[in-house]
C-alpha positions in Angstrom: 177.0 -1.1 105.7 178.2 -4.3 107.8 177.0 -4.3 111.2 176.7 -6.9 114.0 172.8 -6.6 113.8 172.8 -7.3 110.3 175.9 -9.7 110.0 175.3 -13.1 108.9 178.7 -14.8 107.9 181.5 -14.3 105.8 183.9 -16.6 103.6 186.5 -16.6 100.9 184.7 -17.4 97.7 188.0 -18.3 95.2 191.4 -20.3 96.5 193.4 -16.9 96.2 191.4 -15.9 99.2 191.2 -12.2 97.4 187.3 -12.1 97.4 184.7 -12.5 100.2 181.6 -13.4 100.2 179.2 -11.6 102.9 175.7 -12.4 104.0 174.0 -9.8 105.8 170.0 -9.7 107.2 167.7 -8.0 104.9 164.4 -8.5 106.9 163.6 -12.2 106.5 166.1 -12.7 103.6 170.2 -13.2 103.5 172.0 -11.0 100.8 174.9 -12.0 99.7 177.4 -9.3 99.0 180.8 -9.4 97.1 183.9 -7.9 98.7 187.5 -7.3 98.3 190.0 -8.8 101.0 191.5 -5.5 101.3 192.7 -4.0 104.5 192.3 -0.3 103.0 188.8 -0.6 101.8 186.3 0.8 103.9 184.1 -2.1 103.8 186.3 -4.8 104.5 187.3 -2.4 107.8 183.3 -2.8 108.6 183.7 -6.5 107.9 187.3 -7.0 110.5 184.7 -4.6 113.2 182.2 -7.6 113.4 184.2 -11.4 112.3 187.9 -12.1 111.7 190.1 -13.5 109.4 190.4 -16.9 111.5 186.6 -16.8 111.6 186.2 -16.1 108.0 188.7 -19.2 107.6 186.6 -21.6 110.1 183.4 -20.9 107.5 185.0 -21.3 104.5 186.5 -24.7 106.2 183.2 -25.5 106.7 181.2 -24.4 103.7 183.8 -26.4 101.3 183.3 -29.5 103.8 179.8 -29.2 103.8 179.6 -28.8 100.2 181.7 -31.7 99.2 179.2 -33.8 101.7 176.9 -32.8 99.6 178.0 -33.1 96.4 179.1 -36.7 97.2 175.4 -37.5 98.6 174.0 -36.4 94.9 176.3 -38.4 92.7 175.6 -41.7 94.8 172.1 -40.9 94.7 171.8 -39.9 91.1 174.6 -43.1 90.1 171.7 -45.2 92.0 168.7 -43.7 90.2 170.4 -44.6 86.9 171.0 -48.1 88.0 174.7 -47.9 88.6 174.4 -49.0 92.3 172.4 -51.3 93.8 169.8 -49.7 95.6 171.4 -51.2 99.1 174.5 -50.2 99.0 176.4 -50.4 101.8 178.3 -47.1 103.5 181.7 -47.8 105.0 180.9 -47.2 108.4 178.4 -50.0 108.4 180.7 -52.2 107.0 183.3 -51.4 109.3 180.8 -52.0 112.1 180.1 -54.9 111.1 183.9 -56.2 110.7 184.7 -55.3 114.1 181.4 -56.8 114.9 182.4 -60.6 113.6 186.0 -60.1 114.6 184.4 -59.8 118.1 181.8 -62.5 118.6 185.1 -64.5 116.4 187.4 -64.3 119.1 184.7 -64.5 122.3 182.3 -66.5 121.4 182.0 -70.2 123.1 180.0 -71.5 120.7 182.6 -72.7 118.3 183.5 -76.4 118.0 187.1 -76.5 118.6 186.8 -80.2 116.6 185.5 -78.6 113.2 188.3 -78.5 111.0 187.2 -75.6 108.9 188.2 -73.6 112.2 191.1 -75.7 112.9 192.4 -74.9 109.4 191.6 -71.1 110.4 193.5 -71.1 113.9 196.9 -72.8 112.2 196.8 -69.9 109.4 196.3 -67.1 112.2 199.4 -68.8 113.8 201.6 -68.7 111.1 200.2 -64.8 110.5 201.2 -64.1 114.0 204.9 -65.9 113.3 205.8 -63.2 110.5 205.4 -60.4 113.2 208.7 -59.0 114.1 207.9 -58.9 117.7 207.5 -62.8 117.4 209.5 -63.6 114.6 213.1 -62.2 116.3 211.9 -63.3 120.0 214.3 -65.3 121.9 211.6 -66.7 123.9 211.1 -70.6 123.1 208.7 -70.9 125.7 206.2 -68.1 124.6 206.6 -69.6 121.0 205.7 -73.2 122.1 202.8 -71.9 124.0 201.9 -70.1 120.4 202.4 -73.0 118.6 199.8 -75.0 120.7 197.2 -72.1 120.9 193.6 -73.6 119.9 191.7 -70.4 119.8 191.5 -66.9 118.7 191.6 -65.5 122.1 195.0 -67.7 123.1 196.8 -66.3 120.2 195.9 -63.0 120.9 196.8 -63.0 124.2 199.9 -64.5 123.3 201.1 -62.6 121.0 199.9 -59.3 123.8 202.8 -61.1 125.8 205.2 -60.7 122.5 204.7 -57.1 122.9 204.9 -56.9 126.5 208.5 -58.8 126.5 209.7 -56.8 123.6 208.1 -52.5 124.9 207.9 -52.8 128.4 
């Protein structure tokens, strides 16, 4: 018998969504029990009394997110154990972080010697970048281009190219 005191959670166990796996409290223990999504079966009636159909959805959302998660955090670790990663691997995130991170201190920091060439070369080939933009490219404005074309730092040409958008959405 299903009952709120004894009610764990419930979720679709196959992608037909015809069977229903429920844990109910035995003591200190959860039992799983196997069900029928069947509106006419006694015990699914007992189940609808105590959860719902969105709420059997929400767990099964979870449990197959939650499983994947998993299952992805054993293959990396058992592809590293057999040597097929390097042991520092780096996840995503962290290299994402760390992108955003050099793109900032890129563009703000004063450090930079405008006279190095290296970062001469650099600025001219964001330039031309920003040039293919169609915001820039079809522009009318000569000045705004001219005032592109001389930009000497990361910062000008972004700023620039904010006043592109400006003249073209606003």
């Amino acid at each position: 018998m299903i009952t709120k005191d004894n009610f764990i959670e419930a979720r679709y166990i196959d992608s037909e969504r015809i069977n229903i796996e429920v844990l109910l409290k035995d003591g200190k223990k959860a039992i799983p029990h196997i069900i029928e999504h069947n509106p006419d079966h006694p015990t699914f009636q007992e189940l609808m009394k105590v959860t719902s159909i969105e709420d059997i959805h929400d767990t099964t959302t979870n449990f197959i997110k939650e499983s994947r998660k998993s299952f992805k955090k054993m293959v990396l670790n058992i592809a590293k154990a057999d040597g097929m990663l390097k042991q520092n691997v780096v996840t995503k995130e962290v290299q994402i972080e760390k992108s955003l991170s050099e793109l900032i201190d890129t563009i703000f920091l004063e450090d930079i010697r405008y006279d190095n060439e290296q970062y001469k070369e650099e600025i001219f080939k964001t330039k031309l970048k920003a040039f293919e933009y169609h915001f820039i490219k079809n522009s009318k404005n000569r000045e705004l281009k001219a005032k592109l074309r001389k930009a000497e730092t990361y910062l000008d040409i972004i700023c620039i190219a904010c006043e592109f958008v400006k003249e073209n959405y606003v």
